[in-house]
Every structure is written in C-alpha cells, then in structure tokens.
BAZA-74548 format. One record per atom (N, C-alpha, C, O): residue in one letter; x, y, z. Coordinates in steps of 0.02 Angstrom, whole numbers, plus 50000, padded with zeros to 5 digits. Layout:
<donus>
AXYZ
...
</donus>
This chain:
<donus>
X501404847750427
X501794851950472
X502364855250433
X502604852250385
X502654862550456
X503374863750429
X503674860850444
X503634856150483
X504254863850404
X504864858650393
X505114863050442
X504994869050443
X505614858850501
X505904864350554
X506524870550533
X506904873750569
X506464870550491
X506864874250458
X506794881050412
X507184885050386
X506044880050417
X505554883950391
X505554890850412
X505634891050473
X505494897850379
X505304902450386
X504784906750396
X504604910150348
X504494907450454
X503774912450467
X503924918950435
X504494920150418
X503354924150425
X503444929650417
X502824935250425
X502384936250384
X502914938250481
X502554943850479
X502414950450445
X502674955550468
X502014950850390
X501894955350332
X501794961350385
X501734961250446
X501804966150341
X501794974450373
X500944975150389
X500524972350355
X500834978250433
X500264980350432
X500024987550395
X499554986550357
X500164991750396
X500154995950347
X500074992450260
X500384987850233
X499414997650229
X499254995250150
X499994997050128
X500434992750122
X500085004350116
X500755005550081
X501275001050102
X501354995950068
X501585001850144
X502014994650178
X502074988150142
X502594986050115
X501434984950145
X501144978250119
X501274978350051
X501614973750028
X501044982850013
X501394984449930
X502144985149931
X502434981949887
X502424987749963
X503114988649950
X503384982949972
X503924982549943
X503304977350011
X503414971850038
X503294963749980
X503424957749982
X502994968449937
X502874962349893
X503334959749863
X503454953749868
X503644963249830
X504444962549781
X504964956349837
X505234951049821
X504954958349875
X505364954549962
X505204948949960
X505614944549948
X504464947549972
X504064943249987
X504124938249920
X504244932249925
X504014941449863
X503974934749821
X504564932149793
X504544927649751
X505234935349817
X505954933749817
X506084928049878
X506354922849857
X506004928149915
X505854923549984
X505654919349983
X505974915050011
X504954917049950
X504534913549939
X504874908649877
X505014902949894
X505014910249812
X505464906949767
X506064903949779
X506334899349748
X506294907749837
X507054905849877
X506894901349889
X507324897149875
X506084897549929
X506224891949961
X506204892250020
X505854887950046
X506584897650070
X506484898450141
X505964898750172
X505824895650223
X505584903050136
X504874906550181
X504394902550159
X504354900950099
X503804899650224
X503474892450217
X502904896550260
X502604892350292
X502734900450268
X502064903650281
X502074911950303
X502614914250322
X501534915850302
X501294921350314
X500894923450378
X500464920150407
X501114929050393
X500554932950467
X500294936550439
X500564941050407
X499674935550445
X499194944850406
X498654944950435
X498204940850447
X498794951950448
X497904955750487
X497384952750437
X497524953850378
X496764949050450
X496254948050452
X495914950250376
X495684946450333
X495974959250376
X495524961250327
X496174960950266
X495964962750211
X496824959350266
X497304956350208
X497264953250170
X497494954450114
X496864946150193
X497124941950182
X496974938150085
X497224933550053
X496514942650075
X496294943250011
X496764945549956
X496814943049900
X497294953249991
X497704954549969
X498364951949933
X498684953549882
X498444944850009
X499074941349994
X498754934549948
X498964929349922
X498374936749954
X497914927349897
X498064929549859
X498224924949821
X498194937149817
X498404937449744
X499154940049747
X499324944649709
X499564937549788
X500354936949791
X500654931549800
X501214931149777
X500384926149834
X500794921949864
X500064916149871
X499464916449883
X500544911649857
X500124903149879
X500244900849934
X500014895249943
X500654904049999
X500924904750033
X500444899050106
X499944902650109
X500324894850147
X499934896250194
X499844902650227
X500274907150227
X499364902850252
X499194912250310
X498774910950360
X498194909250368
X499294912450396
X498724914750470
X498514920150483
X498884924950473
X497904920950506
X497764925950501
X497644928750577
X497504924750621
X497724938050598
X497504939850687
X497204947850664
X497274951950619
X496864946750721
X496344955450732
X496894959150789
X497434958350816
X496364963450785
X496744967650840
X496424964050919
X496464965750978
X496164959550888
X495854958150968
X496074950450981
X495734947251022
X496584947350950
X496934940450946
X497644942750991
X498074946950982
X497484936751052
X498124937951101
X498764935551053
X498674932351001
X499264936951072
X499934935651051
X499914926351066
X500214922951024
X499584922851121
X499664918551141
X499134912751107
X499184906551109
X498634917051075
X498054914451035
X498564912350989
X498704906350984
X498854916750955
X499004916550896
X499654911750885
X499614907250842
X500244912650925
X500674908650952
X500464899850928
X500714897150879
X499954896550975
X499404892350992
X499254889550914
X499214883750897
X499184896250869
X498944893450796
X499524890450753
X499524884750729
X500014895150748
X500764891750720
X501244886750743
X501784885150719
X500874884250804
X501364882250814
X502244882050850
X502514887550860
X502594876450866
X503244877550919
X503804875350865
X504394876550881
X503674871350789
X504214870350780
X504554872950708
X504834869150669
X504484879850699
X504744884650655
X505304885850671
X505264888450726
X505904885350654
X506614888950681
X506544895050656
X506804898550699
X506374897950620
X506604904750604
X505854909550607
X505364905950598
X505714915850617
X505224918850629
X505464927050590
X505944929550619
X505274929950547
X505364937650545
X504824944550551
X504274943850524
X504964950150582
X504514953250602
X504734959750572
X505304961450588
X504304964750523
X504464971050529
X504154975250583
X504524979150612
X503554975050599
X503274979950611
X502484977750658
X502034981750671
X502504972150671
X501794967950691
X501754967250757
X501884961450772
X501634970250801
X501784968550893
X501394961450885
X501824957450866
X500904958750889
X500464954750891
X500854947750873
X500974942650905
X501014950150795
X501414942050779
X502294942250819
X502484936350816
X502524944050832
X503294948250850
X503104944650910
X503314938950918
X502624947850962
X502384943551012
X502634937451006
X503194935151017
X501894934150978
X501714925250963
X502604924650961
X502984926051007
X502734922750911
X503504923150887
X503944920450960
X504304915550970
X503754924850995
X504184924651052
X503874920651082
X504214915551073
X503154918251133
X502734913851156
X503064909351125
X503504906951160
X503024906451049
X503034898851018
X503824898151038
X504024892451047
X504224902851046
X504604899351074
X505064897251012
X505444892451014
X504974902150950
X505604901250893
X506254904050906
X506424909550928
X506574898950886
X507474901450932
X507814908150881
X508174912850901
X507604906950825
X507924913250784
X507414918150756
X507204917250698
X507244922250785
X506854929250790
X507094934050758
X507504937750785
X506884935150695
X507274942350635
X506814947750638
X506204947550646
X507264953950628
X506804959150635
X507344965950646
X507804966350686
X507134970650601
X507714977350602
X507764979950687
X507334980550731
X508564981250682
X508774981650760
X508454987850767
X508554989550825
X508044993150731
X507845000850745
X507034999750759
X506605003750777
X507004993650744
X506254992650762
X506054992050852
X506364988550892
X505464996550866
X505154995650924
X505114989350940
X505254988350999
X504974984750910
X505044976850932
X505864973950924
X505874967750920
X506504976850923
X507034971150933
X507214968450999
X507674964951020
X506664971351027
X506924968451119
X506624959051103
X506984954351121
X506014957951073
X506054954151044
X506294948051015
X506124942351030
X506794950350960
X507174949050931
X507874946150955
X508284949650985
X507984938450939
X508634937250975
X509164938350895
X509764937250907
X509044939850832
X509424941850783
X509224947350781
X508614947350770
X509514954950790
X509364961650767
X509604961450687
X510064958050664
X509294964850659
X509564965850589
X509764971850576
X509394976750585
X510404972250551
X510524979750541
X510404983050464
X510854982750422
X509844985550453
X509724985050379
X509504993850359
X509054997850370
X510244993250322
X510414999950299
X510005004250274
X509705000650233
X509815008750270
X509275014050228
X509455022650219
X509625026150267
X509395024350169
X509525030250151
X508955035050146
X508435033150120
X508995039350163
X508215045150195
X507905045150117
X507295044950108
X508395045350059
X507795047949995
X507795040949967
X507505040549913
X508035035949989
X507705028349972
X507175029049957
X506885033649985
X506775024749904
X506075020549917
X505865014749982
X506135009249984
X505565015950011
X505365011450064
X505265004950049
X505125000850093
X505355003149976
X505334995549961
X506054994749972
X506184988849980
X506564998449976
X507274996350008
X507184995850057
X507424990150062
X507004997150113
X506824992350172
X506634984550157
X506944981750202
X506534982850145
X506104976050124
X506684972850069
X506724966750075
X506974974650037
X507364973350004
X508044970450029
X508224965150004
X508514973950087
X508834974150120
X508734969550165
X509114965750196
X508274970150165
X508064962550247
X508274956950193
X508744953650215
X508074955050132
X508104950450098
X508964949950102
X509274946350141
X509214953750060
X509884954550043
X510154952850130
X510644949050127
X510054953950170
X510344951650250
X510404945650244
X510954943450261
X509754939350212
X509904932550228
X510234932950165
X509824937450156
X510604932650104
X510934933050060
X510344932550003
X510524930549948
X509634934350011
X509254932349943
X509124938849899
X508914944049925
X509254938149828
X509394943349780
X508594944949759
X508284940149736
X508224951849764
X507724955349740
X507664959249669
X507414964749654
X508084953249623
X508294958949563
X508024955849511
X508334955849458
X507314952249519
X507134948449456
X506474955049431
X506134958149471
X506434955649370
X505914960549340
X505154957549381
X504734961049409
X505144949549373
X504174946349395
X504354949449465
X504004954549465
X504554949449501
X504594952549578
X504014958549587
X503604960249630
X504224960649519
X504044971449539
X503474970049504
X503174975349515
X503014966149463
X502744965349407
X501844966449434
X501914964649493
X501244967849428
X500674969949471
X500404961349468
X500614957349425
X499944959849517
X499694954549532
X499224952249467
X498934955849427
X499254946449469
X498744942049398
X498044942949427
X497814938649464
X497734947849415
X497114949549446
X496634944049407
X496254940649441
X496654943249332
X496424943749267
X495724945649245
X495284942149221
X495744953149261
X495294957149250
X495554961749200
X495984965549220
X495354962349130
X495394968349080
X495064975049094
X494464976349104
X495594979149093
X495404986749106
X494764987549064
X494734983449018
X494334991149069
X493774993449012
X494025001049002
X494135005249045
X494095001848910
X494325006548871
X493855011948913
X493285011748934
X494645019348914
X494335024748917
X493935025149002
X493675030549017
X493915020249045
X493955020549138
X494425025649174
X495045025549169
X494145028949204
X494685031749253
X494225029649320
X493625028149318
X494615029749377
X494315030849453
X494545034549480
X495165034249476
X494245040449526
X494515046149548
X494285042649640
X493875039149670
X494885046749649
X494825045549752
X495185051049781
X495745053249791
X494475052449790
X494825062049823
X494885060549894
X494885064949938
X494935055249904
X494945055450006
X495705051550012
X495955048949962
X496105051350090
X496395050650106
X496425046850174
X496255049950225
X496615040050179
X496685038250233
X497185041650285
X497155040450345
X497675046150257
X498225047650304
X498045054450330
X498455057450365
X497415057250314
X497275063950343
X497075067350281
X497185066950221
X496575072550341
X496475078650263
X496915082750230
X496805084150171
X497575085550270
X498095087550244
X498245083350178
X498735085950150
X497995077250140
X498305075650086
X497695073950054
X497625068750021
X497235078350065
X496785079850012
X496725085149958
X496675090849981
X496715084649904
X496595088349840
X495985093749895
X495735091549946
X495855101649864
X495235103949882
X494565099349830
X494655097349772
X494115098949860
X493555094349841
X493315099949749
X493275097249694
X493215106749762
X493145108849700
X493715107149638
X493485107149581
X494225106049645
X494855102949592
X494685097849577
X494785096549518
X494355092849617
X494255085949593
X493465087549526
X493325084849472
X493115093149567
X492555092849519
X492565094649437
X492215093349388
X493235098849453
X493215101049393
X493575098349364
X493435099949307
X494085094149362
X494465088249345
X494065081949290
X494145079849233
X493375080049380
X492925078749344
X492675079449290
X492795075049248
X492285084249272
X492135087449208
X492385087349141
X492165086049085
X493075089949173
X493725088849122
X493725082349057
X493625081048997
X493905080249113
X493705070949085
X493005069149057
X492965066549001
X492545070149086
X491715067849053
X491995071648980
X492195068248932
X491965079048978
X491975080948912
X492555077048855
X492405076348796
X493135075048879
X493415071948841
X492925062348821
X493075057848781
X492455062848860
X492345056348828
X492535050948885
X492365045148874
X492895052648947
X492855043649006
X492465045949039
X492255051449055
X492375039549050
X491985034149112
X492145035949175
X492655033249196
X491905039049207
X492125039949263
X491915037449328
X491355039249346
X492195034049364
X491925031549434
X492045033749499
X492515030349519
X491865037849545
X491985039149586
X492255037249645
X492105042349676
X492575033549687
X492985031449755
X492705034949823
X492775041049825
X492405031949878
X492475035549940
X492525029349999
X492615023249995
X492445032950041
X492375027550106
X492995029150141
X493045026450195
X493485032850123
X494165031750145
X494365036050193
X494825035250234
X493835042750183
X494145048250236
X493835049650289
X493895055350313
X493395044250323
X493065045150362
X492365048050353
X491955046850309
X492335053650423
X491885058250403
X491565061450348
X490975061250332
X492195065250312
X492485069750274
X491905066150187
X491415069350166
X492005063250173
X491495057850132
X491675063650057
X491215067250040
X492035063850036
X492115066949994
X491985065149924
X491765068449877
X492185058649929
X491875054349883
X491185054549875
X490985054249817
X490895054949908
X490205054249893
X489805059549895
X489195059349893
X490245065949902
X490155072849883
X490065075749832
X489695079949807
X490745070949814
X491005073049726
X490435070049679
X490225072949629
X490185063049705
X489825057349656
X489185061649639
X488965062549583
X488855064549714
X488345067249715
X488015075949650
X487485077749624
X488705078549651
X488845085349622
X489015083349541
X489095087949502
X489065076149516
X489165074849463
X488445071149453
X488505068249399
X487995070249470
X487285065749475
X487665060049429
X488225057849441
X487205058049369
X487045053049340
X487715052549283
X487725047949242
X488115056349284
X488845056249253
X489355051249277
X489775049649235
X489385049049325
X489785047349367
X489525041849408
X488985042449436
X489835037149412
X489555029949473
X490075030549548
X490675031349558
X489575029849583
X490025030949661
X490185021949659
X489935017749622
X490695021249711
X491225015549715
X491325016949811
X491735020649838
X490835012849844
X491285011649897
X491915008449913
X491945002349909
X492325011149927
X492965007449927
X493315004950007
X493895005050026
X492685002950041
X492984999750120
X492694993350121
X492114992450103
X492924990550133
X493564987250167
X494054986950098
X493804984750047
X494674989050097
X495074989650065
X495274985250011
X495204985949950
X495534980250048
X495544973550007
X494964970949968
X495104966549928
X494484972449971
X493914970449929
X493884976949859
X493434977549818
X494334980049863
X494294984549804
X494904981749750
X495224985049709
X494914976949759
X495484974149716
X495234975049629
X495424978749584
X494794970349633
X494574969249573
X494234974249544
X494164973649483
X493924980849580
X493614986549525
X494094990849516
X493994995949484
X494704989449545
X495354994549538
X495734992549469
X495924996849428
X495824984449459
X495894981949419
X495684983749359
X496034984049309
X495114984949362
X494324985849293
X494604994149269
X494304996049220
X495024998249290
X495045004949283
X495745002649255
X496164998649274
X495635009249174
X496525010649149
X496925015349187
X497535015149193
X496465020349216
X496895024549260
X496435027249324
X495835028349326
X496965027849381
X496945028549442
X497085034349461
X497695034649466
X496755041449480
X496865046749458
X496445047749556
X495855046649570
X497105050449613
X496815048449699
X497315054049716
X497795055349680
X497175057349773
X497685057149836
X498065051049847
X497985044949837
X498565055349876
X499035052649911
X498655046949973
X498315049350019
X498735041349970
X498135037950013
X498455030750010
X499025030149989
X498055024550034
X498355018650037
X498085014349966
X498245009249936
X497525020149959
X497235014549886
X497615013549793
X497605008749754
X497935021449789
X498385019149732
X498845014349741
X499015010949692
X499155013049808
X499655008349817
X499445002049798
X499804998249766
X498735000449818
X498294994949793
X498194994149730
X498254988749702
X498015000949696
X497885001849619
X498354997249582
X498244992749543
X499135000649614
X499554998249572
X499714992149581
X500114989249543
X499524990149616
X499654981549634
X499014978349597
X499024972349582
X498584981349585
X498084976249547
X498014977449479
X497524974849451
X498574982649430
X498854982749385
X498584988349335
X498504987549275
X498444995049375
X497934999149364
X498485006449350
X498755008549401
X498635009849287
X499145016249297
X498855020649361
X498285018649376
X499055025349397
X498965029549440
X499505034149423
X500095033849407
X498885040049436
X499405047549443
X499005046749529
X498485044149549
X499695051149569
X499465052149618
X499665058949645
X500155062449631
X499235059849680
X499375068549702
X499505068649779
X499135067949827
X500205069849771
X500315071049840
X500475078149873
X500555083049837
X500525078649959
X500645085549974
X501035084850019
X501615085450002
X500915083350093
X501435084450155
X501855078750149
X502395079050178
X501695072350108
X502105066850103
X502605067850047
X502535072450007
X503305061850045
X503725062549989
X503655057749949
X503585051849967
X503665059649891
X503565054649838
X504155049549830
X504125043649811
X504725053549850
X505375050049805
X505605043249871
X506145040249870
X505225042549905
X505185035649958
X504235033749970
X504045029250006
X504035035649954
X503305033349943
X502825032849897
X502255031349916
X502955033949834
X502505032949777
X502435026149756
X502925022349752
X501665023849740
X501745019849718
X502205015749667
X502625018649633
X502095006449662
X502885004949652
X502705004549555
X502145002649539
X503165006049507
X503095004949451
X503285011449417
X503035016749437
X503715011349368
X504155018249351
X503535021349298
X503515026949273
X503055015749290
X502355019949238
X501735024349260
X501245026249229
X501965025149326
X501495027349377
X501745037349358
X502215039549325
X501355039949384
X501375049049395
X501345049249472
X501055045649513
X501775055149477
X501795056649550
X501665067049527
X502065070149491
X501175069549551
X501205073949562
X501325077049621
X501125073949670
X501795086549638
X501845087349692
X501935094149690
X502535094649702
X501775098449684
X501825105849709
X502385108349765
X502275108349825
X502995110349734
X503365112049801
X503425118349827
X503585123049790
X503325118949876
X503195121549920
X503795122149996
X504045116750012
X503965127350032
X504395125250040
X504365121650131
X504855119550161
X503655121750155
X503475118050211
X503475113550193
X503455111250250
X503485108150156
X503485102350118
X504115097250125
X504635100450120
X504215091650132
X503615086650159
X503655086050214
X504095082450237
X503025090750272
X502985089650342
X502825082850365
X502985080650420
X502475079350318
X502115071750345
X501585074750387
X501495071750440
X501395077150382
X500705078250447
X499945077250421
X499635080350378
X499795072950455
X499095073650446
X498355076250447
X497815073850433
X498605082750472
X498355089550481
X498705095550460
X499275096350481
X498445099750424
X499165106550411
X499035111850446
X498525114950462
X499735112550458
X499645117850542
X499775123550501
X500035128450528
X499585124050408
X499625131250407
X499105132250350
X498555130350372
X499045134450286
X498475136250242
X498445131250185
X498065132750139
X498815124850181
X498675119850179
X498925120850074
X498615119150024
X499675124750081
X499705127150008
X499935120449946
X499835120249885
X500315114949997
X500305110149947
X499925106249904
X500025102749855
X499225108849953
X498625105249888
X498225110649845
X497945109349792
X498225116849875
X497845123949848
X498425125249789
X498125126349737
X498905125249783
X499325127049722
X499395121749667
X499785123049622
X499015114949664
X499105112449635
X498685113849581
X498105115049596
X498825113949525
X498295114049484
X497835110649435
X498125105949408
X497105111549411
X496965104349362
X497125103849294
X496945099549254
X497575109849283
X497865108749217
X498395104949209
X498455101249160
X498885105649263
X499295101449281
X499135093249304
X499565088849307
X498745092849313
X498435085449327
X498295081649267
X498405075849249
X497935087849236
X497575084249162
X498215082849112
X498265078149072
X498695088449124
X499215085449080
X499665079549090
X499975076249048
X499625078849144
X500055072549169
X499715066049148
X500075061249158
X499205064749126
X498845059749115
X499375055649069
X499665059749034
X499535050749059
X499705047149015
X499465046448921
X498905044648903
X499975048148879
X499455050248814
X499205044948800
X498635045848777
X499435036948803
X499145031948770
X498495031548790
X498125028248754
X498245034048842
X497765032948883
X497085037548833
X496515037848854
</donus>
C-alpha cells in the first residue's frame, strides 16, 4: 500500500503534453513525493521508458468511480493537469489535498488551486515546471531533459519522414515537397523510411511510400506508443508539426520539424539539438486545424530550405 503521504499524479493526456511533462515528472519522482502515475491506456508503454513509477491505467470508457475503486482512499495528496477522468476519481477516493492549476477547467475540483505563472512565448514545459517549483521541487538537473534509455543504436545514414499530422491538415507540408525532399535524400545516399497512419484519411504516408516504390519502406506508426523503438532506430526525424517528433525526441532521435499555424517558440520539440522550421507569414500562428485561407505557411516553405537545415554531422 502507499505511504499516506504519498503523491498521485495524473499525466497529461495529450502526446506533446506528456513529453513536455517528463522533465516535471522525473524531478518529482527523485524528490521522493510522487508514489504513482494515471495514464490513458494506449501510454502506458510511454511512461515504462520514464519512470519505474506504479501506473494505473483508464480508457475513455473507465468511470471516474471505476477508477477511484482502483487507487484506492488512502493517498493524501492527488495532482491533476488536464485529465477529467482521473481529476474525477481523485475526488470519489476522497483525497483531502487535490492539486491542479486554478485556470484549469477542472479547479472546481480542486480543494488546492495552483496559481502557476506562465508567459505566452514560454515553452509549455514551463507549465510543468512551475507546478513543480509550487511544491518547492527544483527542475534544473541536465538527466531531467535528457531522451529516454531506449537502448536502441541509430543505424548510420536513417532518416524517417512523417508527412501527416495529427493536429490537422493545416500542418501539413504539400505531399509533392515531401517527394521531392524524398529524392533529395535517396540521391545523397539515406535510408529512408516512410511514417503514416497519423492523418487519418488523408494517408499521406502511404502516398508518399507508394510514389517512391522499392526506395523507401512504409512504417505504420499507430498506435503511437508502439513507435518508440523504430523512432529510436532513425538518426534523424525529418515530420510535420504532429505528436510524433515529440516522441522522436523522447526516444532520442534528432528531428527537424516543420511547422505552420502552430508556434514553435512554446511547442517544439524538447532538446536545443532539435530544428524547428517555420515560414513567416503574417496569418501565422493561427493554431487552426484547418486554414481558412491558401494555406501559405506550408506552400512557401521550401525543400531547399529543409535540406539545408539538416544537421551536418548527420
């Protein structure tokens, strides 16, 4: 059983989120306080290569009271960013000190609001950061930020390309840029693997794989968390703006990423060795996941500009 003194914690549901949450999380965890994890279901693979942590795990179809039922009544402390489900339970089990940012849809919740400061061109891992710094625990060790011990060796000269986007087609590359990108690369000599599954319908991935035949290996990449380890296997991560470089970089993989209606300078993946590309534009960054106009932040980008950004060691 915990120790009553023990700290629950409900991880973000959101991939990007969940990466930026890591640095927090394994500051917490070393602290000593935090004595188990909440994570959606298809996670939980994710947090096996962060934390030794116990985990419970809920779907979208696990009552608050199910779940409640699983953890347990005698946790004193409970924290929630962003999880209705566990935020719920939390409340059911009946934990007397309930944490969770006072701007969050869930502080009704919450019998501690947290007031945790943030600045608009922050990185969103200062969210997560700040919650820490609230109970007094310091996020300033280098292993914090450091990518997960996958221990998988890149294979020389790999790239993986992921022209799809979980957050909408608005933050898709046009599918001909990726081809010729493609190309780009074969003639220099990599390996190239293709990425899809991510944009739905849209299957672009397997557009691209198809228009490159026998050059190129397609890579389903759904269910998410199960792409850990071939993300790993790649020296560079070369995607949209999407939830899977965030993964990339957590399973210790460089990424350039190409973004458009989103902002880089609070959402790029975490690691100062990473590329963020961005075409500005001056509708930019609407956040939308549709573009309500000719869609110029990804049409002006170009693949010369991509190809140069590559990393030279690479």
């Amino acid at each position: 059983m915990p120790p009553s003194n023990g700290l629950i914690l409900a991880v973000p549901e959101r991939w990007d989120e969940a990466c930026f949450a890591v640095p927090t999380i394994r500051a917490l965890s070393k602290s000593g306080i935090l004595h188990a994890i909440i994570c959606r279901e298809e996670q939980e693979l994710f947090w096996s290569t962060t934390s030794s942590l116990p985990r419970f795990l809920y779907s979208s179809k696990t009552s608050p009271a199910n779940l409640a039922n699983q953890i347990g009544n005698n946790w004193e402390t409970s924290l929630s960013w962003d999880s209705q489900i566990p935020a719920t339970a939390f409340l059911k089990a009946k934990i007397p000190k309930r944490l969770g940012p006072a701007d969050s849809s869930l502080a009704k919740l919450f019998t501690n609001p947290l007031q945790i400061l943030e600045k608009s061109s922050e990185h969103r891992t200062r969210r997560y950061i700040n919650t820490a710094l609230s109970l007094d625990i310091q996020v300033n060790q280098p292993e914090y930020f450091t990518p997960a011990p996958i221990g998988i060796q890149a294979s020389p000269n790999s790239v993986l390309l992921s022209p799809e986007s979980d957050f909408g087609p608005s933050h898709e590359w046009p599918l001909d840029r990726w081809q010729e990108l493609a190309e780009a690369l074969l003639d220099q000599g990599k390996i190239i693997t293709i990425a899809g599954g991510l944009g739905g319908n849209r299957a672009h991935g397997k557009i691209l794989a198809n228009r490159l035949g026998n050059d190129a290996e397609f890579f389903h990449a759904a269910p998410l968390a199960a792409t850990i380890s071939t993300l790993a296997a790649h020296q560079i991560v070369i995607a949209a703006d999407a939830s899977l470089p965030h993964l990339a970089a957590h399973a210790g993989s460089t990424c350039v990423t190409l973004f458009g209606p989103n902002d880089p300078s609070w959402k790029r993946p975490l690691g100062k060795h990473h590329v963020v590309l961005k075409k500005h534009v001056e509708c930019a960054p609407c956040l939308s996941p549709k573009c309500l106009m000719d869609l110029r932040c990804q049409t002006e980008l170009e693949v010369s500009k991509v190809l140069s950004s590559i990393p030279k060691s690479f």
